[in-house]
C-alpha positions in Angstrom: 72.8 131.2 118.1 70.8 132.8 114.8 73.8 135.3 114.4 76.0 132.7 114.4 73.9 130.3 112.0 74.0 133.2 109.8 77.7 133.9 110.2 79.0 130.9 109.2 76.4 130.6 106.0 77.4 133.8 104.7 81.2 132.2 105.0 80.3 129.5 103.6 78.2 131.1 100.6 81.4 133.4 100.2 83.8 130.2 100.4 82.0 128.9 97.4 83.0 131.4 95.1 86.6 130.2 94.6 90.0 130.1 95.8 91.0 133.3 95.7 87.9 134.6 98.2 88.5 131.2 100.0 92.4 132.2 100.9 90.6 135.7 102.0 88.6 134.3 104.6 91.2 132.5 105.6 93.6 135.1 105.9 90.8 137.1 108.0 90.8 134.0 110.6 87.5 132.2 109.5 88.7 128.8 109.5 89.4 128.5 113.1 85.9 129.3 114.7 84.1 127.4 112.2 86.2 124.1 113.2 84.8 125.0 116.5 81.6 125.9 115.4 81.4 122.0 113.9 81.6 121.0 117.7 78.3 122.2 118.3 75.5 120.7 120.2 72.8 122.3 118.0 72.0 120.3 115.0 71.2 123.4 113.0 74.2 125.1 113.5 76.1 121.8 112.9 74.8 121.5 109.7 75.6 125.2 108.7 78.9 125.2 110.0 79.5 122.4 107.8 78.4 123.2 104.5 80.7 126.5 105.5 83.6 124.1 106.0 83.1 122.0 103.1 83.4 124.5 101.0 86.4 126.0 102.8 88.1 122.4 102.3 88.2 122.4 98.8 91.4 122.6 97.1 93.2 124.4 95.9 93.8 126.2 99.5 97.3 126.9 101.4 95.8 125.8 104.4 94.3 122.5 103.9 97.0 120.7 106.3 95.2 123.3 109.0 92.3 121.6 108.8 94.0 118.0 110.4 96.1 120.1 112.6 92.9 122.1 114.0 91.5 118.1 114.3 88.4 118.7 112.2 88.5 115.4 110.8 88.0 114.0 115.0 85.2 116.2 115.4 83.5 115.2 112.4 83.7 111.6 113.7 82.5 112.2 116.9 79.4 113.6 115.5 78.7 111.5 112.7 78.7 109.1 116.0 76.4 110.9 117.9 74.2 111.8 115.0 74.4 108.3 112.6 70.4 108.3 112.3 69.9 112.6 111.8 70.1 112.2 107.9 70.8 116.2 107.2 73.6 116.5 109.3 74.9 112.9 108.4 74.8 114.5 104.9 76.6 117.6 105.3 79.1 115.9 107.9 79.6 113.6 104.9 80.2 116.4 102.3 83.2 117.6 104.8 84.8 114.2 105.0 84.7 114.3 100.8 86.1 117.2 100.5 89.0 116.1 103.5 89.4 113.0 101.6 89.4 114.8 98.1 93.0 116.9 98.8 94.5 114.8 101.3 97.8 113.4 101.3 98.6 109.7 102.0 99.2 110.1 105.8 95.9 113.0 106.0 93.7 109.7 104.6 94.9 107.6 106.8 94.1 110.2 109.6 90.7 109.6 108.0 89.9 105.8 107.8 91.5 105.8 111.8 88.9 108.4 113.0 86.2 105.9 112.2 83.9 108.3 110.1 84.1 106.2 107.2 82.4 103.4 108.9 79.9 105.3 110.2 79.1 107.3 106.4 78.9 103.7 105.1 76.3 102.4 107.8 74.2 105.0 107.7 74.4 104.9 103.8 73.8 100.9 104.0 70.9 102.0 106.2 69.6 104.4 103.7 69.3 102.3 100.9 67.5 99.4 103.1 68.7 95.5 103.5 67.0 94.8 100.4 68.5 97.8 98.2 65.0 99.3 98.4 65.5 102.9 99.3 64.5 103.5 103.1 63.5 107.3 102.4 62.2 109.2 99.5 64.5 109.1 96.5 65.6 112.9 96.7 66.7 112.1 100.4 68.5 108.9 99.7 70.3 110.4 96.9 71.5 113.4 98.8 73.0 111.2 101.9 74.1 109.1 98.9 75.9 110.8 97.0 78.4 112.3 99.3 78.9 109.2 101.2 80.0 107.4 98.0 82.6 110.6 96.8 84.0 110.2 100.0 84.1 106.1 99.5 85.6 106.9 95.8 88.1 109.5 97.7 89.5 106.9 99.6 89.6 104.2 97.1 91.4 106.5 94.9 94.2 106.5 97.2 97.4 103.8 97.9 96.3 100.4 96.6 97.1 99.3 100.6 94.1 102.0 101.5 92.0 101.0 98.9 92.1 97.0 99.9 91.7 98.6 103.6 88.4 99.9 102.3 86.9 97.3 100.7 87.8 95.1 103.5 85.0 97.2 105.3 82.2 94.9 105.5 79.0 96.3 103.1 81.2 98.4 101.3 80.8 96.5 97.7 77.5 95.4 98.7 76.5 99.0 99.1 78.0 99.9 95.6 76.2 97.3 93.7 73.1 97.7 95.2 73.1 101.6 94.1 73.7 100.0 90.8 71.1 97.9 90.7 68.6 100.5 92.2 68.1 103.2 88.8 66.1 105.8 91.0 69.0 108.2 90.7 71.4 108.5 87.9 74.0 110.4 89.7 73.6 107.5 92.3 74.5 104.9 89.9 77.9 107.1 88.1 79.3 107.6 91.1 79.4 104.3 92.6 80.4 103.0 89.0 83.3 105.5 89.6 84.3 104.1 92.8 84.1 100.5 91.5 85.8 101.3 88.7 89.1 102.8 91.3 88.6 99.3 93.3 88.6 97.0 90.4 91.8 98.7 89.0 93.6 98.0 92.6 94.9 94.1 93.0 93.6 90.5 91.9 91.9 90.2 95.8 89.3 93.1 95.0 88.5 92.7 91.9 87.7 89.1 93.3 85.5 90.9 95.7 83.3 92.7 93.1 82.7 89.8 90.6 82.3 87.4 94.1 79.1 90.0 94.9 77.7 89.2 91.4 78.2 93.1 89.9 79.2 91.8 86.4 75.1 91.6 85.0 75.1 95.1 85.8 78.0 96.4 84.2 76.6 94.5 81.1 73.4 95.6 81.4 74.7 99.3 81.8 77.0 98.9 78.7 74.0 97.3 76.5 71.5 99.7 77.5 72.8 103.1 79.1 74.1 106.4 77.3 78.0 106.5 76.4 79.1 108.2 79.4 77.7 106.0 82.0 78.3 103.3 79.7 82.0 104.3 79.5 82.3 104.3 83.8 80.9 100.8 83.7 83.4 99.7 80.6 86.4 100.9 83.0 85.5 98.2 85.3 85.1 95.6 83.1 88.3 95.9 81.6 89.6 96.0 85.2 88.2 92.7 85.9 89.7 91.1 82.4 93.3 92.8 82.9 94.2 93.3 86.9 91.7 90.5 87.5 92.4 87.8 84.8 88.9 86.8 84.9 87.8 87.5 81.2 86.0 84.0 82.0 84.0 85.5 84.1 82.6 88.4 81.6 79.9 87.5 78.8 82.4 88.5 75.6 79.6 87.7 73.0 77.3 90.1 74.5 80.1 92.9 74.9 82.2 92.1 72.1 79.2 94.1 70.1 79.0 97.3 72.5 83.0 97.7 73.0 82.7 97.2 68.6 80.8 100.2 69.2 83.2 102.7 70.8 85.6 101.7 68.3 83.1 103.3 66.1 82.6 106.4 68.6 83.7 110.0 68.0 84.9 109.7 71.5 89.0 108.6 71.7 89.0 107.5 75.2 85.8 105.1 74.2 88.1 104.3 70.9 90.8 103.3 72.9 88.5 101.2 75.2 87.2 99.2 72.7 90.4 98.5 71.1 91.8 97.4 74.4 89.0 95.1 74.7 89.2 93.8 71.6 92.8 92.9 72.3 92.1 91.1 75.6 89.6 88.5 74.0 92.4 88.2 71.2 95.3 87.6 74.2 93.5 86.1 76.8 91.0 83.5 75.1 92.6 80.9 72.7 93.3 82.5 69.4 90.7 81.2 67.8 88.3 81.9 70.4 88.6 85.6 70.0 89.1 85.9 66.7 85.1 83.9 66.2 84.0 86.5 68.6 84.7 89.3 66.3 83.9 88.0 63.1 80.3 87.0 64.5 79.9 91.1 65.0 78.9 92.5 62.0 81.2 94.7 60.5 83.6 93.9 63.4 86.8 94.2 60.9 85.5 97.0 59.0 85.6 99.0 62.1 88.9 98.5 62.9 90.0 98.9 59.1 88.5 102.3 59.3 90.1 103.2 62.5 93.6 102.0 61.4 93.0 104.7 58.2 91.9 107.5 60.4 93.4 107.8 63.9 96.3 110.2 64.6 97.1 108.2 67.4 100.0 106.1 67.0 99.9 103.6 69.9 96.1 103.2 68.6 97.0 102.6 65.1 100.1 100.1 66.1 97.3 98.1 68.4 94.7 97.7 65.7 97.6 97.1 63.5 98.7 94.0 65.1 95.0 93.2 65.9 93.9 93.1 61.8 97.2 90.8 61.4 96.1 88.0 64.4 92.7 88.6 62.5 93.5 87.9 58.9 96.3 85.2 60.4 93.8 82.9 61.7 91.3 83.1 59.1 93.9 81.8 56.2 94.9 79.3 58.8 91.3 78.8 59.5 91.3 78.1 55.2 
């Protein structure tokens, strides 16, 4: 049993260095036996064969399809069953299905969602963070069963908009999400379920529904007001979700953000430029003219930031936006006169 445990590490360590040595050990037969290595009974082994295997499934690979056909994504199901409360091989058993769900095709995910694993990753992570969002383990545990539960959960959700909804149908799924929001212990915690949220808010009117219905939106605001600009900008994703696919700019605090999204139009950054000009243009769309036009002259230097964007973008969508934007702005005040 040792020779094998230290088989299939050294595979695994080896898989890890890229496609090119993971198309080698391929081509020397290694993904068969460590499928049926993952059918263990020893927990140990288990574990090993599956770090070896999730690093085998990462793409790019000619023989990803292999994988479904050699069933792994079965036996990872049944032993996430037998093993829901053994938190190091729930993790690693997890890291396989993320991977799987990472470079699958539309009929390999739903392979996936029928085996069942995806309910079980999501109790056990539910379990993990506790029924009051207070972690159940130590942080560095939590965050390591965490973390690839939600990539597989943001796997998923990236996929159809029908296999998305099927997801966040799950029960606890956007509880789960929001409360690794709300919990700050781990940062990496809190971007990748603001990734995930930010696939399911961008899916149909019913999920987006779902999210604001489980009280998320204080938290986006809070990470916008108060985070640094890349988490801030994962959290500004679903917001503008929630105003656009949604229609529930009602919903969302637009004196409060109207000042952050202000400030990526002042960023360096020209996705964050683009994100507060879109924002800018859905209070000006959406609310009543004047409405949205009070918002942003209440933000100092609100204008000036979009004068000085119109001067020095080369984008030419951007420019025709903010464009139109300073018109409806300089429209209403004269009427306003």
């Amino acid at each position: 049993m040792e020779l094998k445990d230290q088989a299939a590490w050294t595979l695994g360590d080896l898989a890890s260095e890229g496609p090119g040595i993971r198309e080698q050990l391929h081509a020397n037969g290694a993904l068969k036996p460590l499928v049926e290595l993952a059918n263990t009974d020893d927990r140990a082994l288990l574990q090993t064969a599956c770090f070896a295997l999730s690093n085998m499934a990462r793409k790019p690979s000619s023989y990803f399809d292999e994988m479904f056909e050699l069933q792994l994504p079965q036996i990872v199901a049944r032993q996430m069953s037998r093993l829901q409360k053994d938190t190091g091989c729930m993790k690693e058993l997890s890291w396989v299905c993320a991977y799987l769900a990472a470079g699958s095709s539309e009929q390999q995910i739903d392979v996936l969602l029928a085996t069942g694993s995806i309910d079980v990753i999501l109790e056990s992570a539910l379990a993990a963070m506790g029924s009051d969002g207070a972690v159940a383990h130590s942080v560095a545990q939590t965050s390591a069963l965490l973390i690839p539960a939600i990539r597989t959960l943001g796997n998923i959700a990236a996929g159809t908009d029908s296999q998305t909804h099927e997801l966040v149908c799950k029960p606890g799924v956007v509880r789960l999400l929001v409360q690794c929001i709300e919990s700050t212990s781990s940062r990496a915690v809190e971007k990748e379920s603001l990734w995930v949220l930010s696939s399911i808010t961008a899916c149909c009117k019913a999920d987006v529904d779902a999210v604001v219905d489980a009280g998320v939106v204080p938290d986006l605001v809070r990470i916008i007001e108060k985070q640094n600009f890349d988490i801030k900008k994962e959290a500004a994703f679903s917001l503008l979700n929630i105003a656009i696919v949604g229609g529930r700019i009602g919903d969302l605090p637009s004196e409060q953000l109207v000042v952050e999204f202000v400030e990526f139009v002042r960023s360096q950054d020209e996705e964050l430029v683009r994100m507060g000009v879109q924002f800018i243009s859905i209070l000006f769309d959406q609310l009543p003219k004047d409405v949205g036009v009070g918002l942003l002259r209440q933000v100092a230097g609100g204008i000036d930031a979009l004068e000085t964007l119109i001067a020095v973008t080369e984008d030419d969508d951007t420019r025709s936006t903010v464009s139109a934007l300073i018109d409806q702005y300089y429209g209403e005040e004269t009427e306003l006169q």
